[in-house]
C-alpha beads as a LAMMPS data file, in Angstrom:
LAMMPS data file: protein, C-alpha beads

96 atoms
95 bonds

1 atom types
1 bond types

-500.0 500.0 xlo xhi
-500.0 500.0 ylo yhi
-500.0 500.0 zlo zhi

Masses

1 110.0

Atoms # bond

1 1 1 8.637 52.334 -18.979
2 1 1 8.963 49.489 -16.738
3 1 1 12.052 49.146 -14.348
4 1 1 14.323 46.074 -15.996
5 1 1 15.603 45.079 -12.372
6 1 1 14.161 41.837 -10.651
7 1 1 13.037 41.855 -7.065
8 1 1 13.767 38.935 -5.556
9 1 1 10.606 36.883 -3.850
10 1 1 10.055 36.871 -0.087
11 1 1 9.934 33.261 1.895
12 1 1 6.887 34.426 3.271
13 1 1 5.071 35.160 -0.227
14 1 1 6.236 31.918 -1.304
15 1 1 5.308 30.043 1.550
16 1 1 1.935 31.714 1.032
17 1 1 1.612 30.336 -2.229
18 1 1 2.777 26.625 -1.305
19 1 1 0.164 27.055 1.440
20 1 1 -2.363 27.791 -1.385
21 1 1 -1.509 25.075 -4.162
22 1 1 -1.486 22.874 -1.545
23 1 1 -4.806 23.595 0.457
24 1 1 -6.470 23.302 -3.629
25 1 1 -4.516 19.905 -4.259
26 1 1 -5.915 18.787 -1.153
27 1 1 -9.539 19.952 -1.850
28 1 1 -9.339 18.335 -5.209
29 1 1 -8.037 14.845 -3.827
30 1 1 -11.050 14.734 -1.526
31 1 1 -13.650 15.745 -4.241
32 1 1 -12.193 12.703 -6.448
33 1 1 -12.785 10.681 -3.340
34 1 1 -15.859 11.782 -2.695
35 1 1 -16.873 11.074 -6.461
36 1 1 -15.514 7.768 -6.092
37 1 1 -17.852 6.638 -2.803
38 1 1 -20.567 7.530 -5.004
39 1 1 -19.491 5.656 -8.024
40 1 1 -19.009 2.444 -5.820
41 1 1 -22.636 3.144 -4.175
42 1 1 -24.184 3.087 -7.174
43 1 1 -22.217 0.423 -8.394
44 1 1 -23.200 -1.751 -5.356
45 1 1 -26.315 -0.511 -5.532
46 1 1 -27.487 -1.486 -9.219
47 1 1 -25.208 -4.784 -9.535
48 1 1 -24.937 -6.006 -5.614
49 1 1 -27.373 -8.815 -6.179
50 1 1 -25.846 -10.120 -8.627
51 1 1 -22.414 -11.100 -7.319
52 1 1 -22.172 -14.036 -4.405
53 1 1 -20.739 -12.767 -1.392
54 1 1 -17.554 -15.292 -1.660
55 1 1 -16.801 -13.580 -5.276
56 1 1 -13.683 -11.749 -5.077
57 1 1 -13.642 -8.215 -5.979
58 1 1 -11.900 -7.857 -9.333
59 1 1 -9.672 -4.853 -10.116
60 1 1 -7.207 -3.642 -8.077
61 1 1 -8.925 -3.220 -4.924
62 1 1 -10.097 -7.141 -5.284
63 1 1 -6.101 -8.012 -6.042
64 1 1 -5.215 -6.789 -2.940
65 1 1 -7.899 -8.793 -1.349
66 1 1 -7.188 -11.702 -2.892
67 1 1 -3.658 -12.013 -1.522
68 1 1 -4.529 -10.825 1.611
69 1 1 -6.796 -13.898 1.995
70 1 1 -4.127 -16.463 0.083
71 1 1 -1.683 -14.755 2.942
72 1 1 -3.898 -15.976 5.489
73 1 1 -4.769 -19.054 4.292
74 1 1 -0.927 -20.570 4.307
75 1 1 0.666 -22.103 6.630
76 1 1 3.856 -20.705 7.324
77 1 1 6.260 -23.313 6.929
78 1 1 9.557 -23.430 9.286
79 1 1 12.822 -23.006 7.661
80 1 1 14.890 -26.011 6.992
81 1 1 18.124 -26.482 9.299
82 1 1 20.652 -27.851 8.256
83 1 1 22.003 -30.862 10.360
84 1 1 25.090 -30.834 12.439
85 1 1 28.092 -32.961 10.984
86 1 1 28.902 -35.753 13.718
87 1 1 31.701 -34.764 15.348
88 1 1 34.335 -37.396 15.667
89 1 1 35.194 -39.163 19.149
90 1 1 37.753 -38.034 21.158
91 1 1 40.616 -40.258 20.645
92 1 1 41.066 -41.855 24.327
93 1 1 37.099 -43.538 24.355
94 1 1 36.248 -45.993 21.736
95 1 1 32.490 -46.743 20.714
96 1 1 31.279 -50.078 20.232

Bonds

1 1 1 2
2 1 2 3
3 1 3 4
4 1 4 5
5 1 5 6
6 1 6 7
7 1 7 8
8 1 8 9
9 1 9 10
10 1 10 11
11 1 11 12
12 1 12 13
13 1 13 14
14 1 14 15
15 1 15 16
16 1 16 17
17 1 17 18
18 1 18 19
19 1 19 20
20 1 20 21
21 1 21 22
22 1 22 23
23 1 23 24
24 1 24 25
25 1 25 26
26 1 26 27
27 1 27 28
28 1 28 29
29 1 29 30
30 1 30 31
31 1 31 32
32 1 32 33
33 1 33 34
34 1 34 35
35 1 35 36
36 1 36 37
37 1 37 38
38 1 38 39
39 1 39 40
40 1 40 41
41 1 41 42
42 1 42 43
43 1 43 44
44 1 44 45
45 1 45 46
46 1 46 47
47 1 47 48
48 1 48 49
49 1 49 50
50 1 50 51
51 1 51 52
52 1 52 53
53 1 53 54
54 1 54 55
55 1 55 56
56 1 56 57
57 1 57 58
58 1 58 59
59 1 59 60
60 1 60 61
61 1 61 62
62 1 62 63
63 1 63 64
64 1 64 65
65 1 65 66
66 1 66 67
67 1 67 68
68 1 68 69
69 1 69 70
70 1 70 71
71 1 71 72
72 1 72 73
73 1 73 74
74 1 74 75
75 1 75 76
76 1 76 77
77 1 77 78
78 1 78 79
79 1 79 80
80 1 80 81
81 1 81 82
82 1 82 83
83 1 83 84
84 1 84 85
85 1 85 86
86 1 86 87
87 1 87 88
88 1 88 89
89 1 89 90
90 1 90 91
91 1 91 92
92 1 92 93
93 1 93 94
94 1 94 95
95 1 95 96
């Protein structure tokens, strides 16, 4: 019969198995990458010609392009100040 009593888990075997979910999370993210470089070759690849080099990308990439370049293209404009009251004349000189 097995004993009912828990053992409680060392930091070290934990950290071990952080160390592993991580390292396959991390080996996962680049083969997505990897899989996506080759999706946008062959995307550039088969359809390239056919968009103009001034098209904007579209998707979400191409959004971020686009107001990149709309940043760019304004002028930044200065802020408005607001203009000092006149201040009133000392009392002793008069003007004309």
């Amino acid at each position: 019969m097995a004993s009912t009593s828990k053992r409680q888990q060392t930091m070290a075997k934990r950290n071990r198995e952080q160390a592993v979910k991580e390292k396959a999370a991390l080996k996962l993210e680049k083969k997505y990458a990897k899989a996506r470089e080759r999706q946008a070759k062959a995307h550039e690849e088969m359809y390239g010609h056919l968009r103009d080099h001034d098209e904007t990308i579209r998707g979400p990439e191409g959004m971020e392009q686009a107001t990149e370049q709309r940043e760019a293209t304004e002028q930044p404009q200065a802020p408005e100040q607001p203009e000092a009251p006149e201040q009133p004349s000392p009392e002793g000189t008069e003007q004309p």
